[in-house]
C-alpha distance (Angstrom), angle and dihedral (degrees) to the residues before:
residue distance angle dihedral
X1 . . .
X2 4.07 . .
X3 3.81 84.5 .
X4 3.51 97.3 48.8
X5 3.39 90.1 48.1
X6 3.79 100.7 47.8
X7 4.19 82.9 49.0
X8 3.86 88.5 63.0
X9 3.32 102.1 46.5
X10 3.94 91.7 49.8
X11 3.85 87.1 49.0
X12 3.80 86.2 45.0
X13 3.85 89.3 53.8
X14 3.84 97.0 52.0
X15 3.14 97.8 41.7
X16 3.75 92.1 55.3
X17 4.09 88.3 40.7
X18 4.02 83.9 64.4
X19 3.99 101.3 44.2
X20 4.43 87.0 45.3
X21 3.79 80.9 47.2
X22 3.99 114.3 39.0
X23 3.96 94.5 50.5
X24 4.14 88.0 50.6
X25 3.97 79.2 54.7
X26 3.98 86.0 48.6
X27 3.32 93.1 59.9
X28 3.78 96.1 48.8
X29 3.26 93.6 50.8
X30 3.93 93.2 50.4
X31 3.29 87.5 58.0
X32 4.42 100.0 47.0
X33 3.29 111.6 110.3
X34 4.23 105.3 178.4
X35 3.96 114.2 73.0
X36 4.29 94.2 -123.3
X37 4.18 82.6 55.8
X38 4.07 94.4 52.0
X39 3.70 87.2 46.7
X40 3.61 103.1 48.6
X41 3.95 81.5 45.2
X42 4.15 87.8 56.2
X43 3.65 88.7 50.8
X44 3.51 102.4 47.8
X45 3.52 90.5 43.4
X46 3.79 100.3 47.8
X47 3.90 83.7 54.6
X48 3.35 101.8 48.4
X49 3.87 92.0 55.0
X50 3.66 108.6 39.9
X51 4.16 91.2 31.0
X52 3.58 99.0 43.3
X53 4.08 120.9 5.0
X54 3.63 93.6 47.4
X55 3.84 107.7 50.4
X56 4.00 80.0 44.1
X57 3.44 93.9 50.3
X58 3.80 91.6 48.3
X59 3.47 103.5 33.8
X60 4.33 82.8 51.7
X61 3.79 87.1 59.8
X62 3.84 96.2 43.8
X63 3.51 92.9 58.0
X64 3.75 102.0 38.5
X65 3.64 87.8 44.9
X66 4.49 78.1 62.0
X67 3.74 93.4 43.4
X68 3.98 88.7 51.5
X69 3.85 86.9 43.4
X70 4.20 83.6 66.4
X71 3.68 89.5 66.9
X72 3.67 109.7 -87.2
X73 3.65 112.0 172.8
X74 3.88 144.0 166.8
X75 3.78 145.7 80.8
X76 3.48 90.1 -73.1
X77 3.92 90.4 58.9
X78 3.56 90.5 48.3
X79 3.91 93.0 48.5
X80 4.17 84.1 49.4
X81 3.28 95.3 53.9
X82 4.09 85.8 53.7
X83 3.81 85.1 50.2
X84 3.88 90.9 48.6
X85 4.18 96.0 49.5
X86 4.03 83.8 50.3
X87 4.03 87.3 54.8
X88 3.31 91.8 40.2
X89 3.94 89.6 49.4
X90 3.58 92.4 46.7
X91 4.03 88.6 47.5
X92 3.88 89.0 68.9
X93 3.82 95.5 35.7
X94 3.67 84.2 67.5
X95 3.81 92.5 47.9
X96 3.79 86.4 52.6
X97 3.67 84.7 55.4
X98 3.55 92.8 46.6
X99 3.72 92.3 54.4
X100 4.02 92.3 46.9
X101 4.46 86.0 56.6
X102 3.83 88.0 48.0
X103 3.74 90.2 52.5
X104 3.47 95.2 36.6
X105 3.66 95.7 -119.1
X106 3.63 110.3 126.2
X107 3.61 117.7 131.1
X108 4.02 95.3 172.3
X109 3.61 118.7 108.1
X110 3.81 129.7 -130.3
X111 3.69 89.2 -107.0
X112 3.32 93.7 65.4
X113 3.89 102.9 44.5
X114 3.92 85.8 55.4
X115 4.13 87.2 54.8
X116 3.84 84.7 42.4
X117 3.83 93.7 46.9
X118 3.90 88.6 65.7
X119 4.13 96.4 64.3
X120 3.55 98.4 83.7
X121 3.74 88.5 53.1
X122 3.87 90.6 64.6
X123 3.54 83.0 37.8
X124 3.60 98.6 61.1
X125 3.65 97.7 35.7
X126 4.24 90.4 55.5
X127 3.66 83.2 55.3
X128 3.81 99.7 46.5
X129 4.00 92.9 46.0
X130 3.97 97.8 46.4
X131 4.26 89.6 44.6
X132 3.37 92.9 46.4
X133 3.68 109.4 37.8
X134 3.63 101.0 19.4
X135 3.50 92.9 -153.3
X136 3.45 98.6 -172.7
């Protein structure tokens, strides 16, 4: 179970590394202005989600699904779980906005990717507090 549990919390780290990381990009990019920037924004992007945030996010749930599967119980777990369907939520929010760069669609400003950059901080820190203290 040590194993397992070391697993998700490495998963759990990279996925996190990529949603602290790709909205920072967002921003960037929101702000390019020459055509070579914007593309080299796409790329890095694109890579970043699908080579990176998404085997994290996946591989996160896979083994926490295995670690629950051990008989985890609790309000905390049940107010985790909450935690983990807003990540997850907020996961393909950010592939929505990854699809609106590629298309050159976005009509959000840089302002608001910085303000939008700081969720998965709160997210994070929910999920840290009510798996480590359980306090309820």
């Amino acid at each position: 179970m040590l194993w397992i549990k070391a697993l998700h919390i490495i998963f759990v780290v990279t996925w996190f590394a990529g949603m602290f990381y790709l909205p920072r990009l967002f921003v960037y990019h929101a702000m390019a202005e020459d055509t070579a920037g914007r593309q080299r924004f796409k790329l890095m992007e694109r890579k970043l989600y699908w080579g990176i945030m998404a085997p994290g996010g996946a591989l996160t749930i896979v083994f926490g699904a295995w670690l629950w599967s051990y008989g985890a119980s609790g309000n905390w777990l049940h107010a985790k779980l909450v935690v983990v369907a807003l990540t997850i939520v907020y996961h393909l929010y950010c592939g929505k906005l990854l699809a609106d760069f590629a298309h050159d669609r976005n009509g959000k400003s840089h302002v608001w990717f910085r303000w939008f950059n700081e969720v998965p901080v709160l997210l994070l820190a929910a999920a840290v507090v009510l798996a480590v203290v359980k306090p309820f």
